[in-house]
C-alpha positions in Angstrom: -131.8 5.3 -98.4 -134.6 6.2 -100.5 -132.1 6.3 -103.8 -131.4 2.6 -103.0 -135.0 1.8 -102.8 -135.5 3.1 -106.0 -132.9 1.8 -107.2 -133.7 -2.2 -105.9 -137.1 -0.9 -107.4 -136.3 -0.2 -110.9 -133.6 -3.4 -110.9 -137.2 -5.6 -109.8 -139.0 -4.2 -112.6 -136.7 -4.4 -115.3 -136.0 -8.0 -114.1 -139.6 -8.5 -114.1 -140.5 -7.6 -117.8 -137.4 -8.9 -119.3 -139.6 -12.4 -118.1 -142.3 -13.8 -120.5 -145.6 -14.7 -119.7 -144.9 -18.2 -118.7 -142.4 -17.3 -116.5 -144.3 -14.6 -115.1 -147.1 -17.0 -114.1 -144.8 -19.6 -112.6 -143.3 -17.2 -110.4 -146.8 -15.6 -108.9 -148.4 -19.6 -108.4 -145.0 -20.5 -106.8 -145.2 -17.3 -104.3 -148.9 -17.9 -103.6 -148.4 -21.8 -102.8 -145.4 -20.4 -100.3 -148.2 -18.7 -99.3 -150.9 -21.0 -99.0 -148.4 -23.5 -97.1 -147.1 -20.9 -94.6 -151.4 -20.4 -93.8 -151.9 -24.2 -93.6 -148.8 -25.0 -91.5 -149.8 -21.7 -88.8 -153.6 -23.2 -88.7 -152.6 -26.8 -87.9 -149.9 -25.8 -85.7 -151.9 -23.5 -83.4 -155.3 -25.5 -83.8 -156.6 -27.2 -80.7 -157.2 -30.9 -80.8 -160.5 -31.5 -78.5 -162.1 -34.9 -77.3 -164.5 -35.9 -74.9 -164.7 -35.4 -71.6 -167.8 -36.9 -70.3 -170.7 -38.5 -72.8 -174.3 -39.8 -72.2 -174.6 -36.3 -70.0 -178.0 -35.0 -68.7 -178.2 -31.7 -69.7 -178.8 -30.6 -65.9 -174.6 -32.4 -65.9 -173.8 -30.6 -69.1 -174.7 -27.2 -67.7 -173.1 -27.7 -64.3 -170.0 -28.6 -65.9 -169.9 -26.8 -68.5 -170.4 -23.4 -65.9 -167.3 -25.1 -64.0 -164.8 -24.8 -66.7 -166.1 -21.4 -68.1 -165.1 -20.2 -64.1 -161.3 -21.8 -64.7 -161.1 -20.4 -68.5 -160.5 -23.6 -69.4 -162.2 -23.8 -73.2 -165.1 -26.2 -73.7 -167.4 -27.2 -76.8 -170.9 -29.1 -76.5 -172.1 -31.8 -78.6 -174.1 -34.6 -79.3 -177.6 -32.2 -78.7 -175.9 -31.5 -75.2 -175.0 -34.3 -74.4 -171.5 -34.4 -74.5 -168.5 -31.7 -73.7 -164.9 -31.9 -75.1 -162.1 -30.1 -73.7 -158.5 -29.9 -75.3 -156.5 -33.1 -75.5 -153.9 -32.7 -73.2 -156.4 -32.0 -70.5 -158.7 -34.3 -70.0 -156.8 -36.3 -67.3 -156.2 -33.5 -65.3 -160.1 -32.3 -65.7 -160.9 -35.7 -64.8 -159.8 -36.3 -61.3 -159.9 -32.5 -60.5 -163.7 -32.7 -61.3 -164.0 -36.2 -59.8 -162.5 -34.4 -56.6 -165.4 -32.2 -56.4 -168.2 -34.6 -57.1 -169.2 -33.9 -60.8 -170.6 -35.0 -62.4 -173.4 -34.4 -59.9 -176.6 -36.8 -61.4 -178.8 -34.9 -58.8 -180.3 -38.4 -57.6 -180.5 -39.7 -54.3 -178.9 -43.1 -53.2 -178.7 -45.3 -50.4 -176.0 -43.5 -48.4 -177.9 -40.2 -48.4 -180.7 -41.7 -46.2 -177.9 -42.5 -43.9 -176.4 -38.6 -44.3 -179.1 -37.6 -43.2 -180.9 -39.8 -40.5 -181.3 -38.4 -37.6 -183.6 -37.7 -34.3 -185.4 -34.8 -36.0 -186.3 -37.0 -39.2 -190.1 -37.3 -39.7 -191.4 -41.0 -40.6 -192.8 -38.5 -44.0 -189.4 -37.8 -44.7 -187.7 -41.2 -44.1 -190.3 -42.6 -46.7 -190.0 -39.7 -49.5 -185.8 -40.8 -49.3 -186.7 -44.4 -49.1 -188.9 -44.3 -52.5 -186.1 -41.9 -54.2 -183.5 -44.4 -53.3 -185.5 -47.3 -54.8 -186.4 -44.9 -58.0 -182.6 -44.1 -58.3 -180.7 -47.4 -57.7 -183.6 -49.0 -60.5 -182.5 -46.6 -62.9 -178.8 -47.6 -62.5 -179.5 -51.1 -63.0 -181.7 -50.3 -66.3 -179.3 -48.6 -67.6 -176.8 -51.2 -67.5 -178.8 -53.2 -70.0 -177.6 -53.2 -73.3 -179.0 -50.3 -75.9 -180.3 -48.2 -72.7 -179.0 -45.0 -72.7 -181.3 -43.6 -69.5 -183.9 -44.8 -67.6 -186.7 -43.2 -65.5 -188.4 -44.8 -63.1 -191.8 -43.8 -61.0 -192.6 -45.8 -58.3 -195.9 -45.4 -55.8 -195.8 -46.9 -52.7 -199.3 -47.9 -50.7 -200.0 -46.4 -47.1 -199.7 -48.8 -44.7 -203.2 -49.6 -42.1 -203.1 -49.2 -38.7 -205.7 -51.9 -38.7 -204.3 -55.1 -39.4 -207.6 -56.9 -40.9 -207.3 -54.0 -43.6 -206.5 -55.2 -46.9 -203.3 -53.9 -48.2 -202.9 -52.2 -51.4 -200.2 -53.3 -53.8 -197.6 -51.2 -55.1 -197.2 -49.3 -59.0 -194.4 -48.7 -60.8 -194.0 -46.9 -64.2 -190.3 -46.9 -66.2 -189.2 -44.8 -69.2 -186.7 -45.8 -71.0 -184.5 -43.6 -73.1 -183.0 -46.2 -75.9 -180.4 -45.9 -78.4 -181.2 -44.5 -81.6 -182.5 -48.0 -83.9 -182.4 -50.2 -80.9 -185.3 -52.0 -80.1 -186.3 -54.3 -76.7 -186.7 -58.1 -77.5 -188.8 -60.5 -75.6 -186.3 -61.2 -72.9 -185.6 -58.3 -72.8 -189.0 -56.9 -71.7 -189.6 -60.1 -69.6 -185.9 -59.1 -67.5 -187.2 -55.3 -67.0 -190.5 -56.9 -65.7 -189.2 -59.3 -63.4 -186.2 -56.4 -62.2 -189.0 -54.3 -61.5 -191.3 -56.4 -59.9 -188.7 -58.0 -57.5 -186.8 -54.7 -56.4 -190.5 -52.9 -55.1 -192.2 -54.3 -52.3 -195.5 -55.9 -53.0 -195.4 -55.3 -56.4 -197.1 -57.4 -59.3 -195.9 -57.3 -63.1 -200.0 -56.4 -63.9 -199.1 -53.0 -62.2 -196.0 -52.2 -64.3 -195.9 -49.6 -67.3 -192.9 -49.8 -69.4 -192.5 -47.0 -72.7 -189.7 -45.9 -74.4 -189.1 -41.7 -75.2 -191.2 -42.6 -78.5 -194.2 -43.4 -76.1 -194.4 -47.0 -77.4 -195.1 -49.8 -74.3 -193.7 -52.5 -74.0 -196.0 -55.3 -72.5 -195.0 -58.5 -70.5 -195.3 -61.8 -72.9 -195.5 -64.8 -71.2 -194.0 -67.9 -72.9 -197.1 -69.9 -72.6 -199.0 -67.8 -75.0 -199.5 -70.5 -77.8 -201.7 -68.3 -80.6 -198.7 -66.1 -80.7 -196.1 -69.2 -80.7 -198.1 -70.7 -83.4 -198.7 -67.2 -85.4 -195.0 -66.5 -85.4 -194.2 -71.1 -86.9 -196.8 -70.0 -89.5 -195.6 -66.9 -90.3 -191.6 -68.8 -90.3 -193.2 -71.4 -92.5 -194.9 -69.4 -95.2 -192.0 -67.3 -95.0 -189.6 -70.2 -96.0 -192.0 -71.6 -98.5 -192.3 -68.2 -100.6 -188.7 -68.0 -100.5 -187.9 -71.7 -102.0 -191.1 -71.4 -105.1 -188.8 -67.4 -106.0 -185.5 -69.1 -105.9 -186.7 -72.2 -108.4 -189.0 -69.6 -110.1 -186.0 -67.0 -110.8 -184.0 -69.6 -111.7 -185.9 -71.4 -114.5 -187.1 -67.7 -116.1 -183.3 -67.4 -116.5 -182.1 -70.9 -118.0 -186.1 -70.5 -120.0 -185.4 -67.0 -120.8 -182.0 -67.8 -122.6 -184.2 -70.6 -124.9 -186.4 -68.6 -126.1 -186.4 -64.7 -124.6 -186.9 -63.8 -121.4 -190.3 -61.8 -122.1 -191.2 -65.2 -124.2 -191.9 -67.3 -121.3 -193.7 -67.5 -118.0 -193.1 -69.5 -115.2 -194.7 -70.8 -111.9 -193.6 -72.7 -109.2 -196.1 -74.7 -106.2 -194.4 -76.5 -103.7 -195.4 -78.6 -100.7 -193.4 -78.3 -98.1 -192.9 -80.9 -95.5 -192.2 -78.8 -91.7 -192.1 -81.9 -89.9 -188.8 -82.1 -87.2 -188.4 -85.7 -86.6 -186.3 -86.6 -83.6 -185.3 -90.7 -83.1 -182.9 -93.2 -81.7 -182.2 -96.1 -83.7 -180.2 -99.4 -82.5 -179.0 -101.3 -84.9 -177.3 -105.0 -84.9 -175.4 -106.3 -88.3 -173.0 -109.0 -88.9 -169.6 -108.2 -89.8 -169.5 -110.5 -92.3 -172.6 -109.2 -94.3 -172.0 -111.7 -97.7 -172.0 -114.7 -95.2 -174.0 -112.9 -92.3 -171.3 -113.8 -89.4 -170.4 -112.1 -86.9 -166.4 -112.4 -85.1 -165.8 -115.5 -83.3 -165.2 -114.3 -79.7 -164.9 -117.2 -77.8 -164.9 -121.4 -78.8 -165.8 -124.0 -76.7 -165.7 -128.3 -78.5 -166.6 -130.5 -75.9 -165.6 -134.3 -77.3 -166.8 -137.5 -75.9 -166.4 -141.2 -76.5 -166.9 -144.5 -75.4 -165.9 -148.0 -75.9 -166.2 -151.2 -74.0 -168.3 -154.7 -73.5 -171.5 -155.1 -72.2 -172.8 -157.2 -69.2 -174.2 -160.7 -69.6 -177.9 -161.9 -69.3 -179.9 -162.4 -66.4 -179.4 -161.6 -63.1 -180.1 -162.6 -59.5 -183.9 -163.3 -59.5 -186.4 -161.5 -56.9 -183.1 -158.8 -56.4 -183.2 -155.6 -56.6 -186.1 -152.7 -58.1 -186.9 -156.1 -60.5 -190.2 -157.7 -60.0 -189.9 -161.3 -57.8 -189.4 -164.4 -60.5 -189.0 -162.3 -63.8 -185.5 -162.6 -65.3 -182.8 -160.4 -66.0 -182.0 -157.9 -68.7 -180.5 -159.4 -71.8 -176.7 -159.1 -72.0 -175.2 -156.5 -74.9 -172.0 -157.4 -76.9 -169.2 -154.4 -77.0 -170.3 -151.0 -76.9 -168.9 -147.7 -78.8 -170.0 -144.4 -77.8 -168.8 -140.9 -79.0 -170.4 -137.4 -78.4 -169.4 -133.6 -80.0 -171.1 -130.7 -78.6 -169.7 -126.9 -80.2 -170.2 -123.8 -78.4 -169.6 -120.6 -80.6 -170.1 -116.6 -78.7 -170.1 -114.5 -82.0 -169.7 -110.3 -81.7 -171.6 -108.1 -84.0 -172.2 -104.7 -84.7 -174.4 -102.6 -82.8 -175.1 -99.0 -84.2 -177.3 -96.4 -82.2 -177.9 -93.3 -83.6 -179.5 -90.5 -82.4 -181.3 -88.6 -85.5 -182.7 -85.4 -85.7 -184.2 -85.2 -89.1 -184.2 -81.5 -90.3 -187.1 -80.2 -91.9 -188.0 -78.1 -94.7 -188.0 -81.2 -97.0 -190.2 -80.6 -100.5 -192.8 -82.8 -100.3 -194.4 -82.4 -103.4 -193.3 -79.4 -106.3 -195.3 -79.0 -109.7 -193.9 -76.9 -112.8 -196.2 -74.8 -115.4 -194.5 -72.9 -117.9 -195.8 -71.1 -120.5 -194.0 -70.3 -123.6 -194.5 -67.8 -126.4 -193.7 -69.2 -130.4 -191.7 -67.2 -132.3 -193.5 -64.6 -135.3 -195.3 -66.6 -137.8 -195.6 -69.6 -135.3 -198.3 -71.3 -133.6 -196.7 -73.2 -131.3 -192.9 -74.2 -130.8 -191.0 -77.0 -132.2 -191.9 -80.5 -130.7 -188.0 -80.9 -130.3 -188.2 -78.0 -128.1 -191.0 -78.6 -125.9 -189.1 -82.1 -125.5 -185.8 -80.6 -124.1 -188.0 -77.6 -121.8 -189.7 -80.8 -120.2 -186.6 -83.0 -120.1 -184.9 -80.0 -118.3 -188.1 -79.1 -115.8 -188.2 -83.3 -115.2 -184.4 -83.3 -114.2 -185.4 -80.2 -111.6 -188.4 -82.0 -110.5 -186.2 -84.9 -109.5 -183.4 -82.9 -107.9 -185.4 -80.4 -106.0 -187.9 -83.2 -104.3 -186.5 -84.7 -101.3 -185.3 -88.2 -101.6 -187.7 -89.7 -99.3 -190.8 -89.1 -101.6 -188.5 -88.8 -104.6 -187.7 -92.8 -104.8 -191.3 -93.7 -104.7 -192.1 -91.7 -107.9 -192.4 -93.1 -111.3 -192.0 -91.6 -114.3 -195.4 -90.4 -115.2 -196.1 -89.3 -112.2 -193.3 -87.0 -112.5 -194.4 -86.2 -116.2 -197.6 -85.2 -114.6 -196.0 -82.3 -112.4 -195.1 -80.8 -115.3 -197.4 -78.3 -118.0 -195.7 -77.0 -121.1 -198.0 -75.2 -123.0 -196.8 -72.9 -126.0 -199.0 -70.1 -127.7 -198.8 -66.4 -128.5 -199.4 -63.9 -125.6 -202.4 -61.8 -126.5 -203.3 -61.3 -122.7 -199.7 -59.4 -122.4 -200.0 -56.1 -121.2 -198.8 -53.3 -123.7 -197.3 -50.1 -121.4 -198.0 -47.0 -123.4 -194.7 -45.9 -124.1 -194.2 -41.4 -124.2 -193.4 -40.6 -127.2 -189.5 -39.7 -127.6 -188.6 -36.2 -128.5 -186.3 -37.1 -131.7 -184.4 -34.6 -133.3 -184.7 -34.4 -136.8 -181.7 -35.4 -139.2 -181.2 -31.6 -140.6 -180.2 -31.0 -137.7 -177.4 -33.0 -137.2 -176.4 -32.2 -141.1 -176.8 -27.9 -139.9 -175.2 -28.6 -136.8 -171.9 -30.8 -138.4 -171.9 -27.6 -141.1 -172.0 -24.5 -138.7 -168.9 -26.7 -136.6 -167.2 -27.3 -139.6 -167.1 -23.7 -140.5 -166.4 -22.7 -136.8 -162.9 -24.9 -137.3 -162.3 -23.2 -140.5 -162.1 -20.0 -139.4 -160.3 -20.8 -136.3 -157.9 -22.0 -138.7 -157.6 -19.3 -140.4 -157.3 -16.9 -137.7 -154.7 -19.1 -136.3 -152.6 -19.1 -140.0 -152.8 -15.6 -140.3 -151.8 -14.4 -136.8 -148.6 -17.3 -137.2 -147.8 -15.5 -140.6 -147.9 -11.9 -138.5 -145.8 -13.1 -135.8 -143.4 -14.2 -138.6 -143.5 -10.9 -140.6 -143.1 -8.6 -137.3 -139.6 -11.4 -136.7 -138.4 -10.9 -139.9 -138.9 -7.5 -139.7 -137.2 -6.7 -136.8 -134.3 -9.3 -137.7 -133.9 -7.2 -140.6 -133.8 -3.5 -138.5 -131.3 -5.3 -136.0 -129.2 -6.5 -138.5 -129.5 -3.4 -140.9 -126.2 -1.6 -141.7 -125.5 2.4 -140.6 -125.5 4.7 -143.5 -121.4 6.0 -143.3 -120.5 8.9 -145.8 -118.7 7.2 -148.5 -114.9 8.2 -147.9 -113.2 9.9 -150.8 -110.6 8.2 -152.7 -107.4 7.8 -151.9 -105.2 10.8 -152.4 -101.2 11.0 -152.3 -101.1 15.3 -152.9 -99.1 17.6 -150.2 -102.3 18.0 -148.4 -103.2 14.7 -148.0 -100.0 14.1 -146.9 -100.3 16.9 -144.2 -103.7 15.8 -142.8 -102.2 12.5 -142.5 -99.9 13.9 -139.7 -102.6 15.6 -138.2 -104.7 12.9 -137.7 -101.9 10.8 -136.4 -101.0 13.5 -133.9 -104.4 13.9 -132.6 -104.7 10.1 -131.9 -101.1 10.1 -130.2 -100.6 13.2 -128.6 -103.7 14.8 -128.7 -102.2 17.6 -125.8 -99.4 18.7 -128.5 -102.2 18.8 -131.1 -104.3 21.3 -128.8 -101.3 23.3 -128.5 -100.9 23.2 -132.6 -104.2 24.4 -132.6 -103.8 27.3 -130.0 -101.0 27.9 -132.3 -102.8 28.4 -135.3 -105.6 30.1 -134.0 -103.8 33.0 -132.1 -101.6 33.4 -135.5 -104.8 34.1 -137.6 
């Protein structure tokens, strides 16, 4: 067994140094990725995937669970500072209602159905009320903690003594809450005014004045009623100045660019006032317009022609005297001759338009805007070109136009544009000259030594490289040459055709054919001498 070890042993090695280097390397990488894959495959394979249990723990929770599942040798991490455990994958179901099953996780607070537990005739009116307030500290909590961003909520409440003596004034109730947030959360108004209101109306005889609200970072939070005007008119101007600073950047960035391009962007200055109309105008407007606006009709809804005429003879002079409304003795009308009568009476009902429009005019409207840019000339230059103080305030007119709201915009002429505008051009001597630190150059000998000493390095990395080619060739050629290299055989002696030449002839030829009769020749000769 061992000679066949040695054996395999020997085969190995010689197999191994017949390879070359190369070969040699491959072989050990490719064994030791094997390797390295085998180890990869076995960790993955046997690793335990966990997840989470239960989150948003108390650590009191954490501990009592966590002690539950070390006594079943079930394996358990913590995280999240303890507030979190995670259990393998395949078991959280199972841990789930097994754990549900015995009431964890236990919060360790009292709620309404543990008064009722444990009510009974032995309970003291002391006791009843200690439950009572825990139940109203506990079922708060809950609902806090339903609000958005609230991870856990503690809540303090003190409860007056009540007076046997019923003209005794009766105290009012405190409460103080502490509120454990999300990390970068922070309460709003309504918010603040919701926890208020939730506190104040779940406590007996409880006013907001004798709420305390903080957060774990001790900072309060204090009720803001909506009626508080300085505030409301703080936080417009602050909205207002905000917006305004925001519209004179934009134009301001945006005319140092186009300006910059000109002439250099450290070659001009530029700024930007603006007035700002805030006003939110809300109206209703009714409107009534003809349909026909060239002619200014409206559509014909209904035509009524009414037509009359008359003709016939009239009635003859006189009368019957004293007859009648006519005065006694006085005569009679005069007769008429024939008598044409015609009458035309048009009725026209005409529709028009009627527009009403509710508008809400949005504000933020520029009022009012002036320009003053400053340009620096070029070297050698007083002031720029007249062209090209021209185009700047052709260009800063154009914005002036665009960027003022229509409303005022239409009433201005073009002077009074012009005279929103300053172009002034003259060298900056106020500019401010940073002190730059002086640069550590390196000298130009030192590139020129440098480019030398690398040029020589190459050299003689050339010539090492030539003369250990030329040795590899030699040693080659050499050992071509000692393969290849004929034996040294004794020359043979001429050919010979005597009686003995003849006879070792036969001998030779009998040793090669029958080498047993050739022994016995031998024998022969041998015992004869």
């Amino acid at each position: 067994m061992n000679e066949k070890l040695m054996n395999y042993k020997e085969k190995i090695n010689e197999l191994w140094k017949e390879r070359s280097k190369k070969q040699q390397v491959v072989i050990i990488s490719a064994i030791v990725s094997i390797i390295l894959a085998l180890a990869l495959v076995a960790f993955f394979s046997t690793r335990t995937n966990y997840e989470p249990l239960y989150s948003n723990l108390t650590l009191a929770e954490t501990g009592q669970i966590k002690e539950t599942l070390d006594a079943r040798g079930i394996p358990s991490t913590v995280s999240d500072s303890g507030t979190s455990i995670l259990v393998p994958k395949d078991l959280v179901d199972t841990l789930k209602v097994e754990l549900a099953a015995e009431g964890l996780p236990s919060s360790g607070t009292i709620d309404y159905s543990f008064i009722q537990d444990q009510m009974g005739f032995g309970m003291t009116d002391n006791e009843f009320n200690v439950m009572e307030r825990a139940s109203m500290q506990t079922e708060l909590s809950r609902l806090i903690r339903n609000m958005n961003g609230v991870n856990n909520a503690n809540v303090m409440i003190t409860l007056p003594e009540e007076s046997v003596w019923l003209n005794a004034a009766q105290d009012s109730s405190t409460a103080a809450v502490v509120l454990d947030l999300a990390p970068g959360h922070q309460l709003d108004s309504s918010q603040v005014r919701a926890l208020y209101h939730l506190v104040s109306r779940s406590v007996p005889n409880l006013p907001i004045d004798n709420i305390v609200i903080s957060d774990q970072m001790f900072n309060d939070y204090y009720y803001e009623d909506q009626d508080n005007e300085t505030q409301t008119t703080l936080t417009a101007f602050e909205q207002q100045r905000t917006i305004q600073n925001e519209i004179e950047r934009d134009l301001t960035r945006n005319l140092h660019q186009m300006l910059g391009t000109m002439v250099g962007q450290d070659s001009v200055v530029v700024s930007v006032t603006t007035d700002i109309d805030f006003t939110q105008e809300n109206r209703t407007e009714e409107l009534v317009e003809p349909v026909d606006i060239d002619n200014i009709e409206g559509i014909a809804v209904s035509i009524e022609r009414i037509e009359e005429a008359y003709s016939g003879e009239g009635f003859e002079e006189g009368g019957i005297e004293g007859t009648g409304d006519g005065i006694p003795n006085y005569p009679g009308a005069l007769g008429q001759g024939p008598v044409d009568w015609e009458r035309t009476e048009e009725r026209i009902n005409n529709e028009v338009n009627r527009i009403n429009r509710d508008i809400v005019e949005s504000p933020y409207k520029i009022r009012d805007l002036g320009i003053q840019v400053m340009v620096e000339p070029p070297e050698g230059l007083e002031t720029l070109p007249q062209d090209q103080l021209n185009d700047i305030q052709q260009i800063l007119g154009t914005i002036v136009r665009t960027s003022i709201s229509s409303v005022y915009a239409d009433e201005l002429t073009e002077d009074e544009i012009e005279g929103k505008i300053v172009v002034s051009s003259h060298p900056f001597d106020g500019r401010v000259v940073m002190d730059q630190e002086p640069m550590m150059t390196i000298p130009t000998w030192v590139y020129v030594v440098g480019g030398v000493l690398v040029a020589l390095i190459l050299i003689l990395l050339f010539i090492l490289m030539r003369n250990r080619r030329r040795k590899l060739e030699d040693e080659s050629v050499d050992g071509s040459l000692a393969a290849n290299a004929p034996f040294d055989l004794p020359e043979l002696p001429d050919e010979d055709t005597s009686e003995g030449a003849a006879k070792r002839r036969q001998l030779e030829k009998l040793a090669k054919e029958k080498p047993e009769d050739f022994s016995k020749l031998l024998r022969t000769w041998l015992s004869e001498d």
